[in-house]
DOBAVO-528659 format. One record per atom (N, C-alpha, C, CB): x negated, y negated, z negated. Coordinates in steps of 0.05 Angstrom, whole numbers, padded with zeros to 5 digits, always signed. Each point is the difference from the previous one (the first is absolute). Glycine has a CB too. Layout:
DOBAVO-528659
XYZ/...
***
This chain:
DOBAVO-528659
-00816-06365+00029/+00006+00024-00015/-00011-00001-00028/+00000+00026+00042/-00030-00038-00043/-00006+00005-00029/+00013-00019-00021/-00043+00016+00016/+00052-00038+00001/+00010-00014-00021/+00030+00000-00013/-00034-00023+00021/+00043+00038-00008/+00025+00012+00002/-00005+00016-00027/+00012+00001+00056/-00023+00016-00048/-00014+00025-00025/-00009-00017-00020/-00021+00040+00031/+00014-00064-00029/-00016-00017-00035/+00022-00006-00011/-00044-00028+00011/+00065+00016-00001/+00030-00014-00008/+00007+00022-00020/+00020-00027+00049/-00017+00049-00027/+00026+00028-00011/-00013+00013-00029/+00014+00022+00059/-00052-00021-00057/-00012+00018-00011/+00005-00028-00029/-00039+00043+00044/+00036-00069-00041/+00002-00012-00024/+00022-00010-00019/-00033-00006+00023/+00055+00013-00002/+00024+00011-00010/-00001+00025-00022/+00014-00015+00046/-00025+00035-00041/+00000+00021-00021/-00017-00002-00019/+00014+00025+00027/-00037-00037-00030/-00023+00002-00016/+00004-00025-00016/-00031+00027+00031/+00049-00055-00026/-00004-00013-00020/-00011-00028+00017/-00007+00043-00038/-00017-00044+00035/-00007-00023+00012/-00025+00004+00013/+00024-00025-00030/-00035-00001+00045/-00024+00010+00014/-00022+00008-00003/+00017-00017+00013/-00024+00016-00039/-00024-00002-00012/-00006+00038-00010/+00009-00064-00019/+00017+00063+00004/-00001+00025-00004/-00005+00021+00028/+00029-00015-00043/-00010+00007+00064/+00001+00010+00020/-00035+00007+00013/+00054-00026+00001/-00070+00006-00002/-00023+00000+00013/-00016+00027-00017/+00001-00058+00016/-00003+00059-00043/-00008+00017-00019/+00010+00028+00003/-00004-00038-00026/+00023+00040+00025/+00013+00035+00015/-00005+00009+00031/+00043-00009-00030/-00034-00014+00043/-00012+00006+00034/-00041+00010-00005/+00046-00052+00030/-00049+00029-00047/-00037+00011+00003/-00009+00025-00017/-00015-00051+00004/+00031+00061-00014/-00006+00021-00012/+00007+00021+00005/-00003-00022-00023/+00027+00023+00038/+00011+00027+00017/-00024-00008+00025/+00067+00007-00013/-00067-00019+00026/-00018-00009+00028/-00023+00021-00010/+00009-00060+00014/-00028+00048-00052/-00020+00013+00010/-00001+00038-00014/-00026-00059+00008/+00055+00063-00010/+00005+00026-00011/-00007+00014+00038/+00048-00011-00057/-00028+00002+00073/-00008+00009+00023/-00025-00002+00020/+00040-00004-00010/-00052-00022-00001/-00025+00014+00010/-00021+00016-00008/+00009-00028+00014/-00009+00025-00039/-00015+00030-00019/+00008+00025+00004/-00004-00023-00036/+00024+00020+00061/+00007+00030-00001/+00013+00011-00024/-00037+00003+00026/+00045-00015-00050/+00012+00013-00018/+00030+00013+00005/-00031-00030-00024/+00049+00009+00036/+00029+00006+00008/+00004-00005+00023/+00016-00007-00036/+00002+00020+00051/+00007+00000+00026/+00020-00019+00005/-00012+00044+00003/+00024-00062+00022/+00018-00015+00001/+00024+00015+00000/-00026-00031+00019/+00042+00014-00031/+00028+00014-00009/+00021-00008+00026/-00008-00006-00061/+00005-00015+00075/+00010-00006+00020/-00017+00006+00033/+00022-00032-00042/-00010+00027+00061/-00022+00011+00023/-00021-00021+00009/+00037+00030+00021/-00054-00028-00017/-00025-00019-00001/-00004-00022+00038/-00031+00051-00046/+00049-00038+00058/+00006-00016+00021/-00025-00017+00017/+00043-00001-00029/-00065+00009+00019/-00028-00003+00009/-00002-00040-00015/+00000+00046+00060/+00004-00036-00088/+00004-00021-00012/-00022-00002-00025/+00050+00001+00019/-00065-00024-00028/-00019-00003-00024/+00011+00003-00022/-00023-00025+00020/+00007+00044-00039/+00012-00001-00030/+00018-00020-00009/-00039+00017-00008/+00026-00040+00012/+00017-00025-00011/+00030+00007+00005/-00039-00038+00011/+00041+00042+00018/+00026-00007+00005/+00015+00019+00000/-00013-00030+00020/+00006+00059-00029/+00015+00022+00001/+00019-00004-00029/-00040+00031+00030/+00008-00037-00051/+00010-00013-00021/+00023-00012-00007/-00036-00001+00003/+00032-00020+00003/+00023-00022+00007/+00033+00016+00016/-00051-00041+00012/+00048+00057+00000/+00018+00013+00010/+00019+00030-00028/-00039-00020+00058/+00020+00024-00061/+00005+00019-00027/+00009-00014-00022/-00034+00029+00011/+00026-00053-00016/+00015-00013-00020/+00031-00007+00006/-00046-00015-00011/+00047-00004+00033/+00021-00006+00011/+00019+00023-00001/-00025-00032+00024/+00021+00059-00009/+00025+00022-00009/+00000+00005-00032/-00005+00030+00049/-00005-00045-00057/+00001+00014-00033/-00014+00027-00011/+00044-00019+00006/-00073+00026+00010/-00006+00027-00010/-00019-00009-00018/+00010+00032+00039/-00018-00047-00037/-00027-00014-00017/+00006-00026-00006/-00035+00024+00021/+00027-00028-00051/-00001-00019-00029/-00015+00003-00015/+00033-00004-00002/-00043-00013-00011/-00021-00005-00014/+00002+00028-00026/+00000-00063+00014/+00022+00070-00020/+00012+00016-00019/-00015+00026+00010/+00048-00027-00010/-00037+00039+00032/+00000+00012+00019/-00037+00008+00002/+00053-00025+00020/-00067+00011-00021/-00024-00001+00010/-00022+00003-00022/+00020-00028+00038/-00004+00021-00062/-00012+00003-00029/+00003+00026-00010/+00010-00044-00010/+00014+00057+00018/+00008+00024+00000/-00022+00029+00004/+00041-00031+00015/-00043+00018+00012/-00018+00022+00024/-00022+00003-00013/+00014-00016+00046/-00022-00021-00045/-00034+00006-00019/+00002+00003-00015/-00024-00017+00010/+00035+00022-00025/-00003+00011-00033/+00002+00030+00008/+00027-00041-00034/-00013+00052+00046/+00001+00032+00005/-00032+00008+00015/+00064+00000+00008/-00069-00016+00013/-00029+00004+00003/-00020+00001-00007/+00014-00006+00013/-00012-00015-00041/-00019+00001-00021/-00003+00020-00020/+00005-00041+00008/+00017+00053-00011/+00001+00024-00019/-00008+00020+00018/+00037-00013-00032/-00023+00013+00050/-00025+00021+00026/-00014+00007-00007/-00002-00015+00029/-00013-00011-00024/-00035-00005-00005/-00009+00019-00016/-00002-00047+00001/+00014+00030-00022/-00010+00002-00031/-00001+00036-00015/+00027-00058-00005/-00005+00069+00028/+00006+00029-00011/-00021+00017+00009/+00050-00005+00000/-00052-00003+00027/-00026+00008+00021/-00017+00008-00010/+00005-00026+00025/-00014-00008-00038/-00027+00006-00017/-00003+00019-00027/-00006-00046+00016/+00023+00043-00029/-00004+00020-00021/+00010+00023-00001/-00005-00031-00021/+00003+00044+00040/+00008+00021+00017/-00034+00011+00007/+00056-00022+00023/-00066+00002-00008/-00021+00004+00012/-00030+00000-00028/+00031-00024+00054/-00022+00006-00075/-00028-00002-00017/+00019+00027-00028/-00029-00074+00012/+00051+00079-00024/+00004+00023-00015/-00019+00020+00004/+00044-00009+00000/-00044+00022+00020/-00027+00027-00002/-00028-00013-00009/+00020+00030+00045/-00029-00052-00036/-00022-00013-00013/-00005+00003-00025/+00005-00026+00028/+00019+00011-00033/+00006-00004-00037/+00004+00029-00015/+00030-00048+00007/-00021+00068+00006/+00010+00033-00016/-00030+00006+00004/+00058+00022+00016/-00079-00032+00004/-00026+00024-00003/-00013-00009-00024/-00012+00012+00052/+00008-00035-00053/-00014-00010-00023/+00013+00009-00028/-00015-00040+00030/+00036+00047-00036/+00005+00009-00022/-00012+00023-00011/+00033-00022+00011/
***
């Protein structure tokens, strides 16, 4: 099965190398708990859910640059959200 899924998933991504670099980065998006699997997890390891999400085409490197960049502005809004009243008392 998994190798089935390496063929299909390096089919869409280009080549293998790249492939290993998007699988490990969605892998460790899901284990931080940051994003949920987009496909059903089938009592299956990050890696290979990974690998499975790529292959249908929901996730690409594009795709994944996207997300974190929207999460980073998250962040980033969070915080100066949270330090502004800091900064207004001192004035």
């Amino acid at each position: 099965m998994a190798r089935v899924t390496v063929q299909d998933a390096v089919e869409k991504i280009g080549n293998r190398f790249d492939l290993v670099l998007v699988a490990a980065r969605r892998a460790r998006q899901m284990q931080a708990g940051n994003k949920n699997p987009l496909v059903s997890e089938e009592n299956d390891k990050t890696t290979v859910i990974a690998l499975r999400e790529i292959e249908k085409g929901l996730i690409n490197k594009h795709i994944l640059d996207i997300t974190d960049h929207q999460a980073q502005q998250e962040k980033e809004t969070s915080h100066l959200q949270s330090v502004t009243p800091i900064v207004e008392t001192r004035r």
